[in-house]
N, C-alpha and C positions, 0 to 999 in steps of 0.2 A: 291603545289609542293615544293619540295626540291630542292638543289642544282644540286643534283641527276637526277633533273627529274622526279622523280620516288615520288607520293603521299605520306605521313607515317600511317603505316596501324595502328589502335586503336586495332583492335578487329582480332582472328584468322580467322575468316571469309574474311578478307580483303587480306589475305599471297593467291593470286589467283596466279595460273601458271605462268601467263603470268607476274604480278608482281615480284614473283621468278624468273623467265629466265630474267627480267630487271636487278634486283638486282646483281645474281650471274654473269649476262655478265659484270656488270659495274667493276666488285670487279677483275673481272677475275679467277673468280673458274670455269666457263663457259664459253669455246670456243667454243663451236660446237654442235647441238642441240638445242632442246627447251623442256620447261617441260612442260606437257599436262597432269597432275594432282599433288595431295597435299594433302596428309589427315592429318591430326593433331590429334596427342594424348596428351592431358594436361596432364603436369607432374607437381613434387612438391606439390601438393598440402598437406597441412597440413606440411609441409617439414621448412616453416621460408621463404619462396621467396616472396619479397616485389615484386611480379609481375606477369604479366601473362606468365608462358614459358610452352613449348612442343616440341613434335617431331612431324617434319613431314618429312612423307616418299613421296619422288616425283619419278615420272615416266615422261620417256622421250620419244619424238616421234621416238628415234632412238638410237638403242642399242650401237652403237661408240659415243654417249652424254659422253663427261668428267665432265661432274657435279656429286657431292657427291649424294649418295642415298636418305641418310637424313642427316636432319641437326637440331638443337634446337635452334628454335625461341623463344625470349624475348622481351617482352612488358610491359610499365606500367602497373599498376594496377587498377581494375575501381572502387576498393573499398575502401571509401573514409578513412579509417583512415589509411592506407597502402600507398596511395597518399600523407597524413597529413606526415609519419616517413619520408616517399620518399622524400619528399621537405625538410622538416627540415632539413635532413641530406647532399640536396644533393645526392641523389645516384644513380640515371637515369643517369644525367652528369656525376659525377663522373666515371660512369663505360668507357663508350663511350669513355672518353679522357684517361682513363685509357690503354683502348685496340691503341686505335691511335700514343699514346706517351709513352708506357710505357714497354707494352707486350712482346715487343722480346728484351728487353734489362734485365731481372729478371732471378733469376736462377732457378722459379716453372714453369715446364711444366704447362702451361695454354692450352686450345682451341683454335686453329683458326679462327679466325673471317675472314668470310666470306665477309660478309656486314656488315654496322652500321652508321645508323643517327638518327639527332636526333633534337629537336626546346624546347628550353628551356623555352618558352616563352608559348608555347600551353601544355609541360609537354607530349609532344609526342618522342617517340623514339622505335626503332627497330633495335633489334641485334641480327643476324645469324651467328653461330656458328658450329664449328666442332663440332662431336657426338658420346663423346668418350665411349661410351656403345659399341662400337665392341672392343673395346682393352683392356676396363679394368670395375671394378666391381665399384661400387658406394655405399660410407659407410651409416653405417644407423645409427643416431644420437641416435635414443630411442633405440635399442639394444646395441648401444655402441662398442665398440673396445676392441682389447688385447693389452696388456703391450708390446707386439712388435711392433704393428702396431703404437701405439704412440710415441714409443722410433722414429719409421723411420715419423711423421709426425712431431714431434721437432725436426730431424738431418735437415730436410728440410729448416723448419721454419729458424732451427741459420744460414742454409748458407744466405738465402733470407737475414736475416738480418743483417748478415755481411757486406754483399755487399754495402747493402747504408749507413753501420755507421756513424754516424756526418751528414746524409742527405744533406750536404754541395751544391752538385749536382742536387737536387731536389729543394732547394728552391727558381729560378725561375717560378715554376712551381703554378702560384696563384691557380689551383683551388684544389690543393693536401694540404689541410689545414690540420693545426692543432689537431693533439688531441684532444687537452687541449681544444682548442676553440669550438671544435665540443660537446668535453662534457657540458661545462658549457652552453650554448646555450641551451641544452635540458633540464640542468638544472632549469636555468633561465626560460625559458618557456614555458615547461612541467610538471616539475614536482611537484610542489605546486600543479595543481590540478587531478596529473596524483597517487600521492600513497595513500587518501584515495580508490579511484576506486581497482588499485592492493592491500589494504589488506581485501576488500570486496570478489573481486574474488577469491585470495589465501593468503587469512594470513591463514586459516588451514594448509598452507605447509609451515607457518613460523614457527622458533622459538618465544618461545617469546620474548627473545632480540634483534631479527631482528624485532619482531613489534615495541617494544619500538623504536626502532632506526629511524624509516620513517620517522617521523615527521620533523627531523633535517635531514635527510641523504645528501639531496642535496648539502646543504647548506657545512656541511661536507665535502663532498666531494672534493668540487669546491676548497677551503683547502687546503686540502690534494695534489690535484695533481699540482697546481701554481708552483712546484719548477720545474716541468716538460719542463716548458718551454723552460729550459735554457739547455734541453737534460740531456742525449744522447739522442737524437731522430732516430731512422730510416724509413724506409718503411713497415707498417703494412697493414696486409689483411682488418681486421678489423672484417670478421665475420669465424674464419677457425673453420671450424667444418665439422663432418666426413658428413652430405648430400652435404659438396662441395666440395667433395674430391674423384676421382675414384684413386683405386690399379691397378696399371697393372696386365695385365695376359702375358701368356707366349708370348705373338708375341706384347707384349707395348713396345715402345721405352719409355719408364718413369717406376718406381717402385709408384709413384703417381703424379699427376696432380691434380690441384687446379682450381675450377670455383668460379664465381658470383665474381667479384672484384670491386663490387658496394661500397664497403666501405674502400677504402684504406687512409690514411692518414699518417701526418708525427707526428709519437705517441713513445711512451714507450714502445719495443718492449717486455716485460715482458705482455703486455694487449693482445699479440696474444696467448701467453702460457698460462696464466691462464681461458684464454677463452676456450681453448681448452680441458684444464686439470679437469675444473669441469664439463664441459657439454658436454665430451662425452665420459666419463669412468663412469661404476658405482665407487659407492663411496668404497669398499674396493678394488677394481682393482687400484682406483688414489693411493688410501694409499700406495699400497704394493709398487708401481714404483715411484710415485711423486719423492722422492728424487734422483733415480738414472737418468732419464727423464732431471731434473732439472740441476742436473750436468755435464749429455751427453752435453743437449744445449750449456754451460756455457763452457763447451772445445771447441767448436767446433766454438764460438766466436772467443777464446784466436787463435786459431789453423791458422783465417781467419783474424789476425790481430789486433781486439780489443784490445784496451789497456784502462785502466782505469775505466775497468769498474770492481769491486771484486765481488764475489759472495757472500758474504755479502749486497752488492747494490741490484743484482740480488732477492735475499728474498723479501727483503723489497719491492721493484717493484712489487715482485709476488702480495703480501700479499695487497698491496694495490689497485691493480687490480682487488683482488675478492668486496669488497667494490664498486666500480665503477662500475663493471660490473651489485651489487644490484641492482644500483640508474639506471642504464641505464635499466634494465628490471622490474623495476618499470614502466617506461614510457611506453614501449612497452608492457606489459600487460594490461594498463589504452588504448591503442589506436589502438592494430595490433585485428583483427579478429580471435577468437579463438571456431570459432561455430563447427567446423568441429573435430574429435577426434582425429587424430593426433596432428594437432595444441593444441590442450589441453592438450594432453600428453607431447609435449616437454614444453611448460611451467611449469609444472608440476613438471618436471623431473629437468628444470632449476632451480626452486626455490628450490628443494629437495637437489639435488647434490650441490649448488652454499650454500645453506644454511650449510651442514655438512662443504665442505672446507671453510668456515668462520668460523665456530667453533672451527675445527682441530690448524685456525692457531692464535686465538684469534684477529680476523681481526678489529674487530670493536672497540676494544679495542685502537686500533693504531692509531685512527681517533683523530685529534682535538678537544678539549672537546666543 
């Protein structure tokens, strides 16, 4: 038992009614009524979700029930190298405290959370969530986006990251670490045996100077981003990309909303833009906007108070971001589950797209020899 009272459920078969009507009374989404069923439809799959999540649609013994229809339940993962990024990273906790302490103070409409607990110790946790598929549409990473729709997911991104510039206000907060620390970690103990694996599976969708480069890249890297430390740091998503992103529709209170804040940390807020910029535009759609995208942002700092930071700075962040982003999907290549064809297509898609914007900006180039 939990704090709660209430078991932590492992598996979707465990989300029983009566557990549901426990959970939603304790939260207070549920006054009145009880749920006397729950079906579950697995979502994400092949999507990138370090976990098991879905919809479930509940039914109630009584039609004046104020509890939500459905709601999207999130669970660990029972697949162990998904479990393996999970813990490395951090990201089960991470999210939990994220929604606890962080949620309704950010300027990205998120989901309501409903319920959420969690044991750090058994790598158990459960997070019930609003379901925002009646208000708004949900992007699709391998079809990609238009130059509009990015221009309004970077206008976003700069206010989010205005707001906590200098993270001065966050760094009580021990478990919202580092970037820098987070990457070199995976560095350190990943990736030496994690990129001959990723150029077995896909060095066909490397160049060849992104092969030559693996050997060294980590180590590179870890380099490269050290002066990071000393900031500007702010509050970063850590994974934004369009399957964690719905568009509103005509009756959303939001133009977009952001989920899964399983990886937020206090990073180079240039690592959420070029995360976004290679892996979820095709490659002549970044071309045609990248610059204009890159400049919106870079106002919309100045506009929210930034200072010191040039767009000049801003470049060089980018460019060093695609770099780091290689070395981090080297590892998760060598360890995330890629049997399924989605999942295979967005890696795919990531080493493709990720590969041309390092060419584009001679990224590797810029690395420490």
């Amino acid at each position: 038992m939990t704090r709660n009272g209430l078991a932590l459920p492992e598996r979707p078969g465990d989300l029983t009614p009566e557990w549901l009507t426990g959970a939603l009374r304790h939260s207070g989404a549920l006054t009145s009524g009880r749920i006397t069923g729950a079906s579950f439809e697995p979502l994400g799959v092949g999507a990138g979700f370090i976990g098991q999540i879905g919809r479930l649609t509940l039914t109630y013994d009584d039609a004046a029930a104020d509890g939500p229809v459905t709601v999207i339940a999130k669970m660990p993962s029972l697949e162990e190298g998904a479990r393996a990024i999970a813990s490395l990273y951090g990201l089960y906790e991470r999210e939990l405290r994220f929604y606890r302490e962080l949620a309704d103070r950010i300027a990205i409409r998120t989901p309501r959370l409903y319920y959420g607990d969690g044991d750090p110790d058994r790598v158990a946790y459960i997070l019930l969530f609003e379901d925002l598929s009646a208000t708004g549409t949900v992007g699709d990473q391998v079809k990609g986006c238009s130059g509009e729709q990015a221009r309004l997911a970077l206008e976003q991104l700069a206010r989010h990251h205005a707001m906590w510039w200098g993270a001065e206000q966050l760094r009580p907060l021990a478990w919202l670490q580092p970037g820098v620390d987070l990457v070199e970690a995976a560095m350190k103990q990943s990736y030496p045996a994690s990129w001959p694996k990723a150029l077995e599976a896909f060095g066909q969708r490397m160049s060849p100077a992104v092969r030559d480069a693996l050997p060294e890249l980590g180590r590179r890297v870890m380099e490269r981003i050290a002066p990071y430390r000393d900031g500007p740091l702010t509050l970063v998503h850590g994974d934004y990309r369009l399957d964690n992103m719905f568009f509103g529709g005509p009756d959303a209170d939001y133009d977009l909303a952001v989920v899964d804040w399983q990886s937020p940390n206090l990073s180079w807020g240039a690592y959420d833009i070029a995360y976004f910029m290679y892996g979820n535009i095709d490659i002549d759609t970044r071309r045609a906007h990248e610059h204009e995208v890159l400049r919106r942002y870079h106002e919309i700092l100045l506009e929210h108070g930034v200072r010191d930071y040039s767009w000049e700075r801003l470049l060089d962040d980018y460019v060093a971001s695609l770099v780091v982003s290689l070395a981090i999907w080297v590892v998760n290549a060598a360890t995330l589950d890629t049997a399924n064809e989605r999942g295979m297509a967005l890696f795919e898609l990531f080493f493709d797209r990720l590969g041309a914007a390092i060419a584009d900006h001679n990224a590797l180039a810029r690395l420490p020899a």
